[in-house]
VMD Tcl script that draws the C-alpha trace (Angstrom):
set ca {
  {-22.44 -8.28 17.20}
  {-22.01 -9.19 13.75}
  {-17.76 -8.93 12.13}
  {-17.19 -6.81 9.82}
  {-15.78 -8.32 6.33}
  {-12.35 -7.08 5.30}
  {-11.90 -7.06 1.71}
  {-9.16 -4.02 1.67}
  {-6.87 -3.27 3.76}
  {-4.05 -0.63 3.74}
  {-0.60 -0.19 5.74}
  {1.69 2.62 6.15}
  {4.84 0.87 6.86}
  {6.82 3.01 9.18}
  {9.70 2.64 11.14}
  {12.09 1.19 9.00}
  {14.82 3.89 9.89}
  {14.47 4.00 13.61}
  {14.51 -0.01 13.89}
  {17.71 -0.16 12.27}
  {19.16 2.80 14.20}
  {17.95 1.10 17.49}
  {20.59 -1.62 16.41}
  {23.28 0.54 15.30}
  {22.68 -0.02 11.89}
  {22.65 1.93 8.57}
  {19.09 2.56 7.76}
  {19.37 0.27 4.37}
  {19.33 -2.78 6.58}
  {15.89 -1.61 8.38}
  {14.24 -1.20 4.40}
  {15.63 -4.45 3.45}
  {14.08 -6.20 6.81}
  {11.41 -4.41 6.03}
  {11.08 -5.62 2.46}
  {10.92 -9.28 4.00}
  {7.54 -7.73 6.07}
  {6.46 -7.12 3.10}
  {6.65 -10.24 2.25}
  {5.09 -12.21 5.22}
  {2.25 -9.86 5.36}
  {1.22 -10.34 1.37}
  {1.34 -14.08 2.20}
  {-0.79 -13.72 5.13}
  {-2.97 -11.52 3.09}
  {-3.27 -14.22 0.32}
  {-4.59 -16.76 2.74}
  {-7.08 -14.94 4.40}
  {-10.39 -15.89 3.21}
  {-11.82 -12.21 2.97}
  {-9.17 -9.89 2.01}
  {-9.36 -8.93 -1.60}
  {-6.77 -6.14 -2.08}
  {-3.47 -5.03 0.62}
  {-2.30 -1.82 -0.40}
  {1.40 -0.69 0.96}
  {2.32 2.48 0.87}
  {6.28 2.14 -0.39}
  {7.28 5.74 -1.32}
  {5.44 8.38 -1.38}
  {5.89 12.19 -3.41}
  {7.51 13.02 -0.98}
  {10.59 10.43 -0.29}
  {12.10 12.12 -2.91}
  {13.83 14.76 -0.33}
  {15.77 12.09 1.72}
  {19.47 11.67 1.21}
  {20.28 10.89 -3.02}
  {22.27 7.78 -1.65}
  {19.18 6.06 0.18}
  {16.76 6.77 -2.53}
  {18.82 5.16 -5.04}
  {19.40 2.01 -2.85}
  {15.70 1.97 -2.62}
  {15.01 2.15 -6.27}
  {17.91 -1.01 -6.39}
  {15.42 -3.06 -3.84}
  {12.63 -2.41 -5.48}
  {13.64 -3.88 -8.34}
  {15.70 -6.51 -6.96}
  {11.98 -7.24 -4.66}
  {10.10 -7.85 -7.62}
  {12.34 -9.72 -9.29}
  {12.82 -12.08 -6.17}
  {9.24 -11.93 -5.38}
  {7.33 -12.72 -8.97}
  {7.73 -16.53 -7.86}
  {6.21 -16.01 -4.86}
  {3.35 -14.42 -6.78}
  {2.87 -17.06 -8.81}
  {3.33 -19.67 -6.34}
  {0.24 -17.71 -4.18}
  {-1.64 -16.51 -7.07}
  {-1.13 -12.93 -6.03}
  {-1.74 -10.33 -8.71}
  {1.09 -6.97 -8.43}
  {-0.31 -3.88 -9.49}
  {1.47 -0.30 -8.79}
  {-0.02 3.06 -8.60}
  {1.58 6.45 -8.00}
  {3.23 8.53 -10.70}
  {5.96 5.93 -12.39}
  {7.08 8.14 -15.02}
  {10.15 9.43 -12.39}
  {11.48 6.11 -11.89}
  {14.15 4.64 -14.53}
  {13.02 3.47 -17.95}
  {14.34 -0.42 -16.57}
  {12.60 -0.06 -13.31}
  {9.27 0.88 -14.99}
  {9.44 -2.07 -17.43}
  {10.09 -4.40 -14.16}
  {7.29 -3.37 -12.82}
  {4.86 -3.45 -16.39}
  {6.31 -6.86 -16.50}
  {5.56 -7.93 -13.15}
  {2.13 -6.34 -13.75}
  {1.42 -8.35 -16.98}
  {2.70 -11.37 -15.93}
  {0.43 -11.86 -12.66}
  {-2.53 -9.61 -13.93}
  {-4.78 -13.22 -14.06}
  {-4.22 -14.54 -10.31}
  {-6.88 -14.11 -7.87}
  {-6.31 -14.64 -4.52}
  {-5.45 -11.31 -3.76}
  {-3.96 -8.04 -5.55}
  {-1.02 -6.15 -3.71}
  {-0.93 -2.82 -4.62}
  {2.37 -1.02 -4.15}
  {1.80 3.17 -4.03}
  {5.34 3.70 -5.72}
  {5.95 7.47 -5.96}
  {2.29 7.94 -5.13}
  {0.50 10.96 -2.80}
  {-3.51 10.85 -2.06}
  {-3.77 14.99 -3.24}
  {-1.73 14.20 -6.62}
  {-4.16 11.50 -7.45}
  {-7.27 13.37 -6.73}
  {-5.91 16.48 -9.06}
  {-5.31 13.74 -11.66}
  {-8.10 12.28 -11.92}
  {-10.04 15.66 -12.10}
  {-7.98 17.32 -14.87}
  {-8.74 13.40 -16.69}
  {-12.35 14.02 -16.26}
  {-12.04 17.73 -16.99}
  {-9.65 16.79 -20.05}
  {-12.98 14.35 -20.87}
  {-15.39 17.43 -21.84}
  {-17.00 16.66 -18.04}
  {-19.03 18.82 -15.63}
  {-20.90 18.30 -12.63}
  {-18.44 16.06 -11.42}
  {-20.26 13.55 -8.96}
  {-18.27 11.22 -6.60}
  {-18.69 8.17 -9.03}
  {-16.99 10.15 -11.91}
  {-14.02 11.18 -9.62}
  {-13.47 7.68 -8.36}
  {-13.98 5.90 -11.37}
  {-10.67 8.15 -12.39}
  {-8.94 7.20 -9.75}
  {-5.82 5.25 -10.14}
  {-7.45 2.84 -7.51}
  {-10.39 1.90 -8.90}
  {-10.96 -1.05 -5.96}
  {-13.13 -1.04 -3.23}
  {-13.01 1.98 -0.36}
  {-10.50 0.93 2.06}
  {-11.67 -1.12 4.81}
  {-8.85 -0.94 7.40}
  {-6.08 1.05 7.61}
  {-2.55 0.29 10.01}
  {0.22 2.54 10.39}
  {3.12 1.16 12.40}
  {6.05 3.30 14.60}
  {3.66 4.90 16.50}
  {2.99 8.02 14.10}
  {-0.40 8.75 13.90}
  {-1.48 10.97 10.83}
  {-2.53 9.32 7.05}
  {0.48 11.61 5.55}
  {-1.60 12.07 1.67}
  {-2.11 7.99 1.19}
  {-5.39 6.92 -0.42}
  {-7.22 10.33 0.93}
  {-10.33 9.58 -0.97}
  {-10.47 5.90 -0.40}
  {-10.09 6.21 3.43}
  {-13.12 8.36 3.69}
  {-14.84 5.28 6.11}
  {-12.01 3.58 6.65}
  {-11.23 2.07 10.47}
  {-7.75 3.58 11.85}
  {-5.40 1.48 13.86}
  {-1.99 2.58 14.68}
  {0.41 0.39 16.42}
  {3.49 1.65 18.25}
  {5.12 -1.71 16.58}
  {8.39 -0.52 14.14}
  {7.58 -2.14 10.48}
  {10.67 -4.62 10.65}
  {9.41 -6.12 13.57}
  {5.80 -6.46 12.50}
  {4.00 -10.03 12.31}
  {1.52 -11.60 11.37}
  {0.38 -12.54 14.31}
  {-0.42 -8.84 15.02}
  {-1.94 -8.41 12.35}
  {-4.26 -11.14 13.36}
  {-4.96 -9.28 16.38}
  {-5.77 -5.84 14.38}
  {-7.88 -7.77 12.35}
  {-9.88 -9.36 15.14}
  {-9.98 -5.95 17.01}
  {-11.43 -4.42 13.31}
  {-13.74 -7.05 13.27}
  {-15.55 -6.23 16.51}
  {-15.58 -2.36 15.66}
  {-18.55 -0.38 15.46}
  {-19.22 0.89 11.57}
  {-22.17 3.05 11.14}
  {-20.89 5.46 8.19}
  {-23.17 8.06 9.26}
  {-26.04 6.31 10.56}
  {-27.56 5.25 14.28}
}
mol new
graphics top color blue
foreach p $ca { graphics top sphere $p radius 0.5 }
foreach p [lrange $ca 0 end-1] q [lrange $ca 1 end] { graphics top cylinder $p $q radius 0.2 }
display resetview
């Protein structure tokens, strides 16, 4: 049997809460440890010889609704993460890109992330994509209205994804962690073919060396997208 090539990945990282209420901690600390996954996954992601683009889902539409205090702590991380982390882009020649709907976030948050954008928009080893305020139906509407907004009809599939915020490749391989085990409106359109894996593993404790194991366990999956 021949392995499958993965050139883009996506994770739903899940389980930040729960790990840090397992330890009697306030659920900041399990985002922050989970920030640091973040970290040691991209890295892994940059070295592996096949993977083109990791895309994490980091908030979604609807994070919004959780407590005002833990959303603002978020948006702090988030920009403290990509401050900390643009030499470790450089340093890997990792390209950031974010999609979702930015326009909610604070006027100094968006420029951190334009910045971070411009500034790594020419490395090549791999582009992490952040989904930042981001849900799989809002982008589909989007990019319909664009097209419709375009004088377009007869819409086929290539004119709907070439709209997409996420013009890459169709997702290859897709890990949730925590044990939940539903796509909850992330790249709906991409994941059309996509392999599933969903690992009882809590985000802040995920490695690498899991994700080895995914990959090898992807690698050996059937993929017929329709056919015998």
């Amino acid at each position: 049997m021949s392995k499958h090539i993965l050139k883009h990945l996506a994770i739903i990282m899940d389980g930040n809460g729960r790990w840090a209420k397992k330890r009697g901690l306030n659920r900041t600390k399990g985002h922050e440890q989970g920030a640091e996954i973040i970290r040691e996954i991209t890295r892994y992601c940059a070295k592996y010889p096949t993977i083109e683009t990791a895309t994490f889902y980091a908030f979604s539409t609807e994070n919004w609704k959780r407590p005002k205090l833990e959303v603002e702590f978020l948006m702090k991380m988030l920009d403290k993460y990509l401050k900390d982390e643009l030499a470790t882009y450089q340093e890997h020649n990792i390209r950031f890109q974010a999609i979702g709907d930015l326009t909610s976030f604070s006027k100094s948050l968006q420029k951190r992330i334009k910045e971070t954008e411009e500034l790594t928009k020419n490395n090549t080893s791999l582009t992490q994509v952040l989904a930042l305020n981001y849900g799989g139906r809002a982008e589909i509407t989007y990019a319909v209205n664009t097209l419709i907004e375009q004088g377009k009809s007869h819409l086929t599939e290539e004119d709907i994804s070439s709209a997409l915020q996420t013009p890459y490749s169709d997702i290859d391989l897709l890990i949730r962690t925590s044990g939940e085990e539903r796509v909850s409106n992330f790249l709906l359109w991409q994941l059309s073919y996509a392999e599933l894996y969903f690992t009882p593993t809590l985000w802040p404790d995920f490695t690498a060396k899991e994700m080895r194991e995914i990959i090898e366990n992807y690698e050996q999956r059937s993929r017929r997208f329709g056919g015998i």
